[in-house]
N, C-alpha and C positions, 0 to 999 in steps of 0.2 A: 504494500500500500504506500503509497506516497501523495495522499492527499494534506498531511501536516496537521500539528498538535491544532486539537483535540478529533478534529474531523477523522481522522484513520482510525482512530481510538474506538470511535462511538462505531465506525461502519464494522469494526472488524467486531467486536462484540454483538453485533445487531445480526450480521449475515455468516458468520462462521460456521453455524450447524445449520442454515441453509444451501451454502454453496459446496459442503460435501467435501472438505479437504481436510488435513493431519492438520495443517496449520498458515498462519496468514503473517507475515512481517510489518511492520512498519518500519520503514528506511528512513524517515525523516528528511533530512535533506540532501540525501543520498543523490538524487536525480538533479537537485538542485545544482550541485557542485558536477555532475558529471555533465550537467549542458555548459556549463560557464556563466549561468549566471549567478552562484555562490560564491563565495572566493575558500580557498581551502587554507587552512592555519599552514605556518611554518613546517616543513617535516621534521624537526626537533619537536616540535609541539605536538606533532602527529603521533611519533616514534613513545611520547611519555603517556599518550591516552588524553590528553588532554584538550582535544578538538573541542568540545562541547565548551570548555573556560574560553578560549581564545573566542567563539562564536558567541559567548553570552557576552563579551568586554565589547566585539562588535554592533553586537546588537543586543541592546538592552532591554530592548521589547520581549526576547528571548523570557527572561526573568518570570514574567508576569504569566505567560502562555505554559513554561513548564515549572513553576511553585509549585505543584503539586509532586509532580519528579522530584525534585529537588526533597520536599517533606519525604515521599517514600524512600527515598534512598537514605538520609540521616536516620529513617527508624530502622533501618535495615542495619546499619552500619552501627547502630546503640544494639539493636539484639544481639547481633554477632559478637559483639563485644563482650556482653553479658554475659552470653553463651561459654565462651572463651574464660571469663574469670570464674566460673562457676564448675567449669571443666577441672580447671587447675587447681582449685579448691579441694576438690575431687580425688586431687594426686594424677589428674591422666591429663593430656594435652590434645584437644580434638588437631588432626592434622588435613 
């Protein structure tokens, strides 16, 4: 899908067990940068994972469209963490 936040979000949820497939992508701006009209971050900044920071510094409207990303991924990154000191609490180290 490459219709863009929230729109591919809502279609793929809406049509996934109608259209009959294992599964549906969102590319985001995948297409964007392969026509030329995105610009693609540095390949050092590529290379660190970091595309998504370098696109949100560019575009700031970015921000507002994916706060909710943003929210999911810090709860994510506090569970895991939790996980992890709770593990080792444990005596064992999830790996």
């Amino acid at each position: 899908m490459g219709l863009g936040l929230p729109k591919q979000e809502r279609f793929i949820a809406q049509y996934l067990d109608r259209l009959k497939v294992p599964w549906l992508v969102g590319v985001g701006a995948a297409f964007d940068m392969h026509a030329g009209t995105a610009h693609w971050a540095p390949p050092w900044i590529r290379s660190l994972g970091f595309e998504w920071l370098y696109r949100l510094c560019f575009e700031p409207r970015m921000l507002k469209r994916n706060l909710w990303s943003f929210i999911c991924l810090a709860d994510m990154l506090r569970e895991a963490a939790r996980l992890r000191v709770i593990s080792f609490r444990q005596g064992r180290a999830k790996t």
